[in-house]
Each structure stands twice: as structure tokens, then as C-alpha cells.
N, C-alpha and C positions, 0 to 999 in steps of 0.2 A: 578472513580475506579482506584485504583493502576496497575502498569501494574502487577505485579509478582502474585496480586489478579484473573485479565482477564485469565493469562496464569494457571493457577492453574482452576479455571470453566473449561478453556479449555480441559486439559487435563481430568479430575471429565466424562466429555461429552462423550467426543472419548474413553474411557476406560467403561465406563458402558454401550456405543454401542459394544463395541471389535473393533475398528474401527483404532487403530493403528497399525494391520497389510498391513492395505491399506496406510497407511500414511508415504509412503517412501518417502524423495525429490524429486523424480522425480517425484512421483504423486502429490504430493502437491504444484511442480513448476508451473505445468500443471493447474492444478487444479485454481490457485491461476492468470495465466494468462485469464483460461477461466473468472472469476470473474471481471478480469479489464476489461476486453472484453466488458462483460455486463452491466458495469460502465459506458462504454466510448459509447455504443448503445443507452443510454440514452440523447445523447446531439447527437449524430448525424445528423446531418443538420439542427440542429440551430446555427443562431446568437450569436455572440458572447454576444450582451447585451438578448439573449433570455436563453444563458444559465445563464447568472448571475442573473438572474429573473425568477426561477424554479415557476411554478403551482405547487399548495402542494402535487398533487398526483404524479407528477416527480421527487419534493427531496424526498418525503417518498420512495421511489424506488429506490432514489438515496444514501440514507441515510443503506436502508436495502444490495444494492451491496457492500458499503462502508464496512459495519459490516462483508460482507463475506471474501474481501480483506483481510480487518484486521486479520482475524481467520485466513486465509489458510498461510498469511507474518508470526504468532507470530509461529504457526505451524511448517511452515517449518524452521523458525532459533531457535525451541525449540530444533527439529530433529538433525539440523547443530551442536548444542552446540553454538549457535552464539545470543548473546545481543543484541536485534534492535537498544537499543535507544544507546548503547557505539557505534554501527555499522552505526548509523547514523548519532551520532554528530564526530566520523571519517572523514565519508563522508563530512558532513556539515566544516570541518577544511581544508580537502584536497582540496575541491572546492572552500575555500577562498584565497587560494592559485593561482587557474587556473585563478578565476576570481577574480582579484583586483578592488575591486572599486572606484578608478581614471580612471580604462579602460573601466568597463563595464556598468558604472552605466547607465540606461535606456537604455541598448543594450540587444537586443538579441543573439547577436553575439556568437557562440561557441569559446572558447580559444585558438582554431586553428584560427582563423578568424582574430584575432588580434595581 
């Protein structure tokens, strides 16, 4: 699915709820950190190779938090007036910049770090 298709359902959703009164940034920052919250309770105290080897009832859980991310992120930069994907190959430009890879490559190191 196209993204401008997603965002377009999206808004069809929240509008035939009346649900864009509540849909200020600030609620849907919120909103959208509770989401990753409950993404990231999903792997909590496992393994690193137990996370990358999900039992099918933990990616489908993991699969359904993912979908809510997605909604409250397209959501809140629908509200912003802001393009995820221009906002995040931005992003993806200015962090090949911080992190050059002659320096970083197999490092975890933050850009300050080096």
C-alpha cells in the first residue's frame, strides 16, 4: 500500500469516529510513545537471539503494536504538515554525515564517541 493511500484510510477512520478533536500533537506524541512502550514490553527480558526468534503469538503482537506506531507517527506528522518519508531520508542524509563509514562501520559508538 502506497503511503498517501494509508494516510488517506487514516484520516476516512478518525473522521467518521469525530476523533480529530482529540488528535492534537500533543496527544498523539503521547499517544504514539505509549504505543512504542508496548512494542518494546514485548521483548522485555529476552535474549537478544530470543528476540530475533519471535513465537508466532509474539510477532503477531508485535506486528499489531507496530501497526499502532505507524498510525499515531503518520498521524501526528499528518497534524504537523510534515512528510515522514522526505523527514526521514533528511534524517537518513544528516546521520551519514555524523556517522561516516570509514569510522563507524561495526561500531556502536555515538558520533560524540569518535
Amino acid at each position: 500500500m502506497r503511503y498517501e493511500d494509508l494516510l488517506q484510510r487514516i484520516r476516512e477512520f478518525n473522521g467518521e469516529r469525530d476523533w480529530d478533536r482529540f488528535h492534537t500533537p500533543k496527544n498523539l506524541s503521547t499517544a504514539l510513545m505509549i504505543e512504542a512502550g508496548e512494542l518494546a514490553e514485548i521483548f522485555q527480558w529476552m535474549t537478544g537471539k530470543e528476540s530475533a526468534d519471535l513465537p508466532p503469538e509474539k510477532l503477531r503482537q508485535a506486528r499489531e503494536e507496530i501497526g499502532d506506531v505507524v498510525i499515531y507517527l503518520l498521524n501526528l506528522a499528518d497534524k504537523l504538515g510534515v512528510d515522514p518519508m522526505e523527514a526521514a531520508l533528511e534524517k537518513l542524509l544528516k546521520n551519514a554525515g555524523k556517522y561516516p563509514v570509514e569510522k563507524f562501520r561495526g561500531s556502536a559508538a555515538k558520533y560524540w564517541e569518535r
